[in-house]
C-alpha positions in Angstrom: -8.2 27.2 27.3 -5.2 26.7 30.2 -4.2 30.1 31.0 -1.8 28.1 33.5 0.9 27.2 30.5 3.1 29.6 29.2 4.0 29.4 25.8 7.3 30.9 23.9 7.3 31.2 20.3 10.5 31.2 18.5 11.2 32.8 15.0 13.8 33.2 12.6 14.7 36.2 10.6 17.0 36.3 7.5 18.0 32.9 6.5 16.8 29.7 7.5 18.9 27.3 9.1 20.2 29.4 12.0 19.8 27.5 14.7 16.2 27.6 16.0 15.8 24.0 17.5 19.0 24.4 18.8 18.1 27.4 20.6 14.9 26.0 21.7 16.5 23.0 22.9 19.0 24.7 24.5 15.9 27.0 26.6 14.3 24.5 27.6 17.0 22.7 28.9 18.0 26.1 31.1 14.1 26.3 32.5 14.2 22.1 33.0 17.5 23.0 35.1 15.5 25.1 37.2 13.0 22.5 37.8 10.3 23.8 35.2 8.6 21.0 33.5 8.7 22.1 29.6 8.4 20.3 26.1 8.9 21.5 23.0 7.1 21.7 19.7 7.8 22.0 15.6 5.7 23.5 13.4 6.5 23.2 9.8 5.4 25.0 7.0 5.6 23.0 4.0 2.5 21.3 2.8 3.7 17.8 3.1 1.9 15.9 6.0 4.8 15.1 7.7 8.5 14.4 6.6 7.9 10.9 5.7 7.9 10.6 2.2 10.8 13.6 2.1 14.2 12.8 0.8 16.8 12.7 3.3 18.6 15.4 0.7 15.6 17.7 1.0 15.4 17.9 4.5 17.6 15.8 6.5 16.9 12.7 8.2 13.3 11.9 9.6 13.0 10.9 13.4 11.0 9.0 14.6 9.0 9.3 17.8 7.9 6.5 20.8 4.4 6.4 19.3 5.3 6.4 15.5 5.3 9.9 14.4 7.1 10.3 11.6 8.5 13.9 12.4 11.3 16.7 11.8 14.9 15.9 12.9 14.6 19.2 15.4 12.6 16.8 17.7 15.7 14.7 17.8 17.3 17.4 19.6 14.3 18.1 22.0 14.8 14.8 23.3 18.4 14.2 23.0 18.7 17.7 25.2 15.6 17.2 27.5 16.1 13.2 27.8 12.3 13.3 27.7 10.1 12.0 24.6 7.7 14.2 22.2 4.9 12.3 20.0 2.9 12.9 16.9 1.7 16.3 18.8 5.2 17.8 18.8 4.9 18.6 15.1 2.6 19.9 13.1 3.0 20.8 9.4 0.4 23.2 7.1 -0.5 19.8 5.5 -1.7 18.7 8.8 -3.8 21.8 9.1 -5.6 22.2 6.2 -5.6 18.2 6.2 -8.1 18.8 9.2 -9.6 22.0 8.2 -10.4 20.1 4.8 -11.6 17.5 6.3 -14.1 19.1 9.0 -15.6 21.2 5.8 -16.2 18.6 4.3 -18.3 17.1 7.4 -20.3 19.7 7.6 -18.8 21.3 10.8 -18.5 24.8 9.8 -22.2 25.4 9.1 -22.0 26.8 5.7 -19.4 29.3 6.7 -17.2 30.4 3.9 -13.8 28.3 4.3 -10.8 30.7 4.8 -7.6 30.9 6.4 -8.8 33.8 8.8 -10.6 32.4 11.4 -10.7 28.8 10.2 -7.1 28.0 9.1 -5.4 30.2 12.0 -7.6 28.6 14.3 -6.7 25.1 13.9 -3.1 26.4 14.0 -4.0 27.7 17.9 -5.4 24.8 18.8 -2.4 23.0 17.8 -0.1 25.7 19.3 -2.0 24.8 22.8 -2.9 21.4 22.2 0.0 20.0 24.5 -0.3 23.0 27.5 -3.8 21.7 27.9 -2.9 18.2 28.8 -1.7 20.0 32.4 1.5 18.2 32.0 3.5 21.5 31.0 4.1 25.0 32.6 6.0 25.8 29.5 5.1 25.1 26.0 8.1 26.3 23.7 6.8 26.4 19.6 9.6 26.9 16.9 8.0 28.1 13.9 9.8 26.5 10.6 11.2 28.9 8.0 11.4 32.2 7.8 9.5 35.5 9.1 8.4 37.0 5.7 8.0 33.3 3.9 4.6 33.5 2.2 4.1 30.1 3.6 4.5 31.0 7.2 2.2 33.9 7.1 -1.0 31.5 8.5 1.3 31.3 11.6 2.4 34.4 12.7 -0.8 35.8 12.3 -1.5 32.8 14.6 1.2 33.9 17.2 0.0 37.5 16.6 -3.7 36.1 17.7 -2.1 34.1 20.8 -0.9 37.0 22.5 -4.5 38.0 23.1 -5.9 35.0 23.8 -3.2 33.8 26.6 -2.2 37.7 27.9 0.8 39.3 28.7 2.5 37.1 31.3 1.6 34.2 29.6 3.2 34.6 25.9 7.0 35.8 24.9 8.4 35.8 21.2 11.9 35.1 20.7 13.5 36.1 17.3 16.5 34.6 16.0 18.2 36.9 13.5 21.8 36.9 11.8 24.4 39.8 12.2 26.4 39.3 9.0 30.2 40.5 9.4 31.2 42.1 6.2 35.3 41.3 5.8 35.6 44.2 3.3 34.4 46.6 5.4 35.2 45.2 8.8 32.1 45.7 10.6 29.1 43.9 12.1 26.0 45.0 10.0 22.6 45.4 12.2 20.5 46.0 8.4 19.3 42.7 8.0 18.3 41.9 11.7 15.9 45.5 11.4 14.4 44.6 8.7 13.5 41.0 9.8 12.1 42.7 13.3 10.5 45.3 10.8 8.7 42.4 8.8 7.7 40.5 12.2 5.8 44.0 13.2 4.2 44.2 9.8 2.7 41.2 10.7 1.7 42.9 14.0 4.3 40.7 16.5 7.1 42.6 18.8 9.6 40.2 19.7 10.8 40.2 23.2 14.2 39.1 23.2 16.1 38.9 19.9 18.9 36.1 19.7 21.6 37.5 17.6 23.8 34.6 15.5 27.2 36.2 15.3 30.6 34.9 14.0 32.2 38.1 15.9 31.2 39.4 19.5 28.8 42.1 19.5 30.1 45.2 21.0 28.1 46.8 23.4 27.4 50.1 20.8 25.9 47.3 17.9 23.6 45.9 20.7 22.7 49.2 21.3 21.7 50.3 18.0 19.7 46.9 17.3 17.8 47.4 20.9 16.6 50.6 19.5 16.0 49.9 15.8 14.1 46.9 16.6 12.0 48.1 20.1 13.8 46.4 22.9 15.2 45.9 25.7 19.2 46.4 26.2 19.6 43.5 28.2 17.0 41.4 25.7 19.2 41.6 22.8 21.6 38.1 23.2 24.5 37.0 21.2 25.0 33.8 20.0 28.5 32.8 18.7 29.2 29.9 16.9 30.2 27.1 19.6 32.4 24.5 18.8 29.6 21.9 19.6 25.5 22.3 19.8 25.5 20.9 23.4 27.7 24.1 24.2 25.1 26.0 23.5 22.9 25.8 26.3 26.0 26.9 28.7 26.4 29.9 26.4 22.6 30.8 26.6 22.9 30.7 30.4 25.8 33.0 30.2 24.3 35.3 28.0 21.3 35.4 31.2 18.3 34.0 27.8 16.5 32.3 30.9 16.8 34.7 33.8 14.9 37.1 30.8 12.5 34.5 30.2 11.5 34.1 33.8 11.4 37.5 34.6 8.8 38.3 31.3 6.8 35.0 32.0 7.2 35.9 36.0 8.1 32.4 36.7 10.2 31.1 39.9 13.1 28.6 40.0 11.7 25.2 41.6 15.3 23.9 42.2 18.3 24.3 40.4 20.3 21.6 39.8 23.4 24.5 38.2 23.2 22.0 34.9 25.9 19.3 36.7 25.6 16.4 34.7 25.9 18.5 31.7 29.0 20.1 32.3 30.6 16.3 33.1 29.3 15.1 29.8 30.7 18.3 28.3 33.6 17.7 30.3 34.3 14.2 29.3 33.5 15.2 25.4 36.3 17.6 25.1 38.7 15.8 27.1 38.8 12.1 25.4 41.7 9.9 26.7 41.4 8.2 23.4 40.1 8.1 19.9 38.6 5.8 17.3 38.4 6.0 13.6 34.5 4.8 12.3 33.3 4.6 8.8 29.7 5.6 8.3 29.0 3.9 5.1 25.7 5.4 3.3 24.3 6.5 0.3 23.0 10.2 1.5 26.7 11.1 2.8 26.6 14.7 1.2 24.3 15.5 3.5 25.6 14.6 7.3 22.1 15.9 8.8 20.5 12.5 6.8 22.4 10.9 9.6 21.9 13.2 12.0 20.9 11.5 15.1 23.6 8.0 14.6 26.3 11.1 14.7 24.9 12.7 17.7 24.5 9.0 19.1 28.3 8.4 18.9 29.0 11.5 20.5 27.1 10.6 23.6 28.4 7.0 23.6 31.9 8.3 22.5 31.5 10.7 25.7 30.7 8.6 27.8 33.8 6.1 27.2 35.9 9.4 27.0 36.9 8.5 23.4 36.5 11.0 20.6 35.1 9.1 17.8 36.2 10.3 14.5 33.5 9.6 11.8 33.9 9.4 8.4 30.6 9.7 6.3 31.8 7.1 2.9 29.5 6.8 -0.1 28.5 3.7 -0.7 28.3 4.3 -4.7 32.1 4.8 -4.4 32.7 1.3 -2.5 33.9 -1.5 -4.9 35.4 -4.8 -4.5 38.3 -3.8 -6.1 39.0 -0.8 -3.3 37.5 -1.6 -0.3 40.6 -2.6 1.3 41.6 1.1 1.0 38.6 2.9 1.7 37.9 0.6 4.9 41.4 -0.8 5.8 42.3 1.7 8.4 39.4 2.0 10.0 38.6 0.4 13.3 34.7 -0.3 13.3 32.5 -0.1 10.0 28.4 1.5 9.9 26.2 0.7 7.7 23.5 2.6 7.6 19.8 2.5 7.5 18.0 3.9 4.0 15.9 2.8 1.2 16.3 1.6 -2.2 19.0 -0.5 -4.4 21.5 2.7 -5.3 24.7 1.7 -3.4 24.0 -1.7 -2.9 27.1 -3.4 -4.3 29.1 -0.6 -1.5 27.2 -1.8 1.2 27.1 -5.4 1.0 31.5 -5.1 0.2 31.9 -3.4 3.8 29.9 -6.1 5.2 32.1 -8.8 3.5 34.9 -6.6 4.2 33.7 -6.2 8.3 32.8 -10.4 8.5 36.1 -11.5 6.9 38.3 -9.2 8.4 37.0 -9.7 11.9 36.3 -5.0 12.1 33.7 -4.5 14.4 30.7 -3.9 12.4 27.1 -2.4 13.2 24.5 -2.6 10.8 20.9 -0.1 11.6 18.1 -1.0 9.4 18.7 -1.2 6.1 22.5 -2.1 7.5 21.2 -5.4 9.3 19.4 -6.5 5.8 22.4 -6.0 4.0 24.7 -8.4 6.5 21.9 -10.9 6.2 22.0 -10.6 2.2 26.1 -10.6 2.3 26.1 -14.0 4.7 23.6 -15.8 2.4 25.1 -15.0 0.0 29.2 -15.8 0.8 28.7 -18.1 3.9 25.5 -20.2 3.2 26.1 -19.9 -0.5 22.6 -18.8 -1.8 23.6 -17.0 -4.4 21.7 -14.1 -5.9 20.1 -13.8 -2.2 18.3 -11.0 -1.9 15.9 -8.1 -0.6 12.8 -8.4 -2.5 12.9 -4.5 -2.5 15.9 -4.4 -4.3 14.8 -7.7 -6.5 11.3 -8.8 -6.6 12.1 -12.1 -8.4 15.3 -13.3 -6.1 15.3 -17.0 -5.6 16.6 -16.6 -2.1 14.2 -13.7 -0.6 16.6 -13.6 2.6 14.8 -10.1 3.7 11.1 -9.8 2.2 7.9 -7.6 3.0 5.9 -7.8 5.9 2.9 -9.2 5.8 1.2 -5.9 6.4 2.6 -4.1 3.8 1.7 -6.0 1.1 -1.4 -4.3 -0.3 -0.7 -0.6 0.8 -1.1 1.8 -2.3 0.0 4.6 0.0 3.4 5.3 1.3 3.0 8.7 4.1 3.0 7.2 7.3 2.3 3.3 6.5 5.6 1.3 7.8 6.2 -0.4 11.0 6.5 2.7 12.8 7.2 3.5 16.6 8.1 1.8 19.8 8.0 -2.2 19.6 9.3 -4.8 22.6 11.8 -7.1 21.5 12.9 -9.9 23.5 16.9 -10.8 23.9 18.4 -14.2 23.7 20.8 -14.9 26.7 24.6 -15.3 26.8 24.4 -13.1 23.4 26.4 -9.7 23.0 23.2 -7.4 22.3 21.5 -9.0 25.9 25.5 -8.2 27.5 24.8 -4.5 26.3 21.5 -3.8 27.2 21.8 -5.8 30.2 18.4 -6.9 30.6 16.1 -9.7 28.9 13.5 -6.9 27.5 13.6 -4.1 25.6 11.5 -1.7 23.7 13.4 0.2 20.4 11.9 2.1 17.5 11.0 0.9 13.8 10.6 2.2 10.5 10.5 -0.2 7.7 8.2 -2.1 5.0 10.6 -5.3 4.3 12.0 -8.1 7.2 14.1 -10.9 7.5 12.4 -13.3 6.1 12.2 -16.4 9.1 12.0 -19.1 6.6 15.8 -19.2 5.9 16.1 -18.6 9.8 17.8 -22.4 10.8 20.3 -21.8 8.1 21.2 -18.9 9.2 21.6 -20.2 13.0 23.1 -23.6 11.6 26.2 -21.3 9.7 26.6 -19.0 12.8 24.6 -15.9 12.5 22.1 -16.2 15.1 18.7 -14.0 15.9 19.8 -12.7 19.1 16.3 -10.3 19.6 12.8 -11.3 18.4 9.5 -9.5 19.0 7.7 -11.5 21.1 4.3 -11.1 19.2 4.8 -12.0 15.7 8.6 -13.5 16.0 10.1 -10.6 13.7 14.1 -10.4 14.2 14.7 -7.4 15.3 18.6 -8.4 15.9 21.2 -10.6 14.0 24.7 -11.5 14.9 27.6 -12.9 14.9 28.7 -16.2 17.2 32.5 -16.0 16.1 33.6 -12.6 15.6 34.8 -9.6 18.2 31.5 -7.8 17.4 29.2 -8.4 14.7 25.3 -7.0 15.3 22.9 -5.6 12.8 19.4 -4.3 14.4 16.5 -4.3 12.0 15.3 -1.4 14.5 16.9 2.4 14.8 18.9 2.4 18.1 20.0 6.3 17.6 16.5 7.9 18.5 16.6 6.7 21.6 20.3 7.8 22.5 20.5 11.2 24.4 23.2 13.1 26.2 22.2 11.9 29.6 21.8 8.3 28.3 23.9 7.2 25.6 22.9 4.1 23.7 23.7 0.5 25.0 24.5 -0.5 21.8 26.7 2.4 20.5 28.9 2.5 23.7 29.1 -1.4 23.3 30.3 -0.7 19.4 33.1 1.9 20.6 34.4 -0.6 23.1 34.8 -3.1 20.9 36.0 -0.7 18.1 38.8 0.6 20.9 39.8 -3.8 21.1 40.6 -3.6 18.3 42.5 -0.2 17.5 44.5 -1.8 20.6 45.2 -5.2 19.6 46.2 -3.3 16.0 
């Protein structure tokens, strides 16, 4: 194996949800700053192949990589920090591993070995774990590990972190642990308890952590950092604090602060190649907190309870909204709650309408009322998905006058099947990992607003869906004003609809937001903020 890549492991102690991507994101944008070439990867360990078939409640949204991997929303944040794309390699789950463990036994390739999960399951872990450092493209390999030291679940891999320390040697392999230091109000002090006995679990399982990341509402004073350096084995200056920051993309200017990548280098004995002092960052972070303007946009969606289903359309206006110097105040609006009778005040005030991408009929009324309510009222609307199906159902319905036009998903026996399944889907029993999934080309039609966004006649975005509009009803559509203004060149799928008389009216059948990142914002999201400033203007 590549001794040549070093690889980081990061872990969290005490409650999940502290912040590890974050944090990993945020690393490996310091070391990329010092001209370190670095990627980052997610292993999960819950038993489901991949987050596919996951409800957005249960675990957020599910991004979606260039070459179709249906993966965790962390690796949204790899790339939205990095401006570099991960693939199907970037995360692995435990149903991945004993998918291929499984499946090797039952080839024959163990010999007749008893099947357990020392060597056989922590083994395929490590070769997973270096999988990406071996394709020479990396010096760094940074692995978050999901959930929680002390998880039954995640015991398979820390022993497997445990086991990579000896296989790569010293120089070669750091752990960083991500603990919490509760501050108890009653008693008015930051309490170290928790943090030790999360270290004290990690060296059950035979792993020392080399620099502990402290999450902290409070500042740590320098006699707390003390006690946890020598409760928890180590170094002074390897104990970090991180404070809540008022955004995520703060973060990686507080790590630097806090010197996490001058320890890094110095354990990994790694040299700066340039350093490029982060500029481009701090003018994004610049322009984000000093907006000359702002907009009000209504997300309308059925999983609004929990923002992080949305997660990377949110992050996608903040880039865009950055980059226009406009604050863009988002309002997540259930679509259950969305009626004809009180549209007018849920949506009147807002400058620009969402609707966005999901599966199923639940909210449907909602959705297709903010479209009407969008068309008539000349708001400029943006429909991802899901959203573009429902503009195309609302104008064949109260333009074209099909009525009862519909998705077959939501109604199998609709005499108007305006959006239906692809051909490809039809006979599929199985649902992990079986849409339209990844990077496709789509070709824009000139003197249209999505080719005066992007700017170019070609363009490659990212899918995931089973239904389509459906191209029979495709004239009528044209004739009454809606036109296709992107189609895939191979099998004519629209891949964009819109509107010829109204300020800005676009639906994309693809998912525009996992391509946006902080360095490059989204065409079609800075385009939707323009327009949605027009018209706060002309108000």
């Amino acid at each position: 194996m590549g001794s040549s890549t070093k690889h980081i492991f990061i872990t969290g102690g005490v409650t999940s949800s502290l912040g590890k991507g974050i944090i990993a994101a945020s690393l490996a944008k310091l070391l990329q700053s010092r001209g370190i070439s670095v990627t980052i990867q997610k292993f999960d360990p819950y038993l489901n192949i991949d987050p596919g078939t996951l409800n957005p409640y249960e675990h957020g949204e599910c991004f979606v990589t260039e070459d179709g991997a249906e993966t965790d929303l962390d690796l949204g944040h790899y790339e939205r920090f990095l401006n570099t794309e991960t693939s199907q390699d970037n995360n692995v789950t435990t149903g991945k591993i004993y998918n291929n463990v499984i499946t090797k036994e039952r080839k024959g390739e163990y010999l007749g070995k008893t099947v357990q999960v020392i060597p056989h399951i922590t083994d395929e872990i490590k070769n997973n774990f270096f999988k990406l450092g071996e394709t020479g493209k990396y010096e760094v390999v940074i692995t978050e590990i999901g959930g929680c030291v002390g998880d039954i679940e995640s015991l398979p891999f820390v022993e497997a972190v445990r086991q990579s320390r000896w296989d790569l040697g010293p120089n070669n392999f750091m752990v960083i642990h991500l603990t919490l230091i509760p501050y108890l109000a009653a008693a008015k002090e930051l309490k170290t308890k928790p943090t030790q006995h999360s270290v004290k679990q990690l060296l059950e399982a035979g792993v020392q952590p080399d620099i502990l990341v402290c999450r902290t509402e409070k500042h740590l004073p320098m006699e707390v950092k003390k006690k946890i350096a020598q409760f928890c084995n180590v170094q002074l200056n390897c104990v970090i604090e991180a404070m809540d920051a008022d955004s995520i993309y703060d973060v990686p200017l507080l790590m630097k602060k806090e010197k996490l990548d001058e320890r890094v280098m110095t354990k990994l004995k790694l040299t700066s190649k340039s350093n490029t002092e982060l500029e481009q960052w701090k003018e994004f972070l610049g322009k984000l907190k000093n907006p000359t303007q702002e907009i009000h946009i209504g997300l309308v969606g059925k999983y609004v309870s929990l923002p992080d289903a949305y997660k990377s359309i949110i992050e996608s206006f903040t880039h865009a909204g950055a980059s226009l110097e406009c604050k863009v105040n988002l309002t997540l609006i259930s679509s259950e709650e969305i009626n004809e009778d009180n549209v007018d005040k849920k949506l009147g005030e807002l400058d620009g309408i969402v609707v966005a991408p999901g599966f199923g009929e639940r909210g449907l009324i909602g959705k297709v009322e903010a479209v009407k309510f969008a068309r008539e009222r000349l708001i400029p609307f943006f429909g991802i998905c899901l959203g573009l199906q429902i503009a195309v159902i609302e104008f064949a319905r109260n333009v074209i006058g099909m009525k009862g036009a519909s998705s077959t998903e939501m109604d199998p026996d609709t005499e108007y099947p305006v959006i239906y399944l692809m051909e490809g889907q039809k006979n599929l029993t199985q649902l992990g990992g079986t849409m339209r999934l990844g990077s496709y080309p789509c070709e824009l039609t000139k003197n249209t607003k999505a080719s005066a966004a992007y700017g170019k006649p070609k363009i490659n975005e990212r899918h995931r869906h089973r239904y389509e509009f459906n191209n029979k009803y495709l004239k009528e559509f044209e004739q009454n004003g809606m036109i296709a203004s992107g189609k895939n060149p191979e099998g004519g799928l629209v891949e964009i609809m819109e509107l010829k008389d109204h300020p800005w009216f676009l639906g994309t059948q693809f998912h525009p937001e996992y391509k946006s990142t902080v360095l490059n914002p989204h065409p079609l999201f800075v385009r939707f903020i323009k327009a949605a400033i027009d018209e706060k203007q002309q108000k």
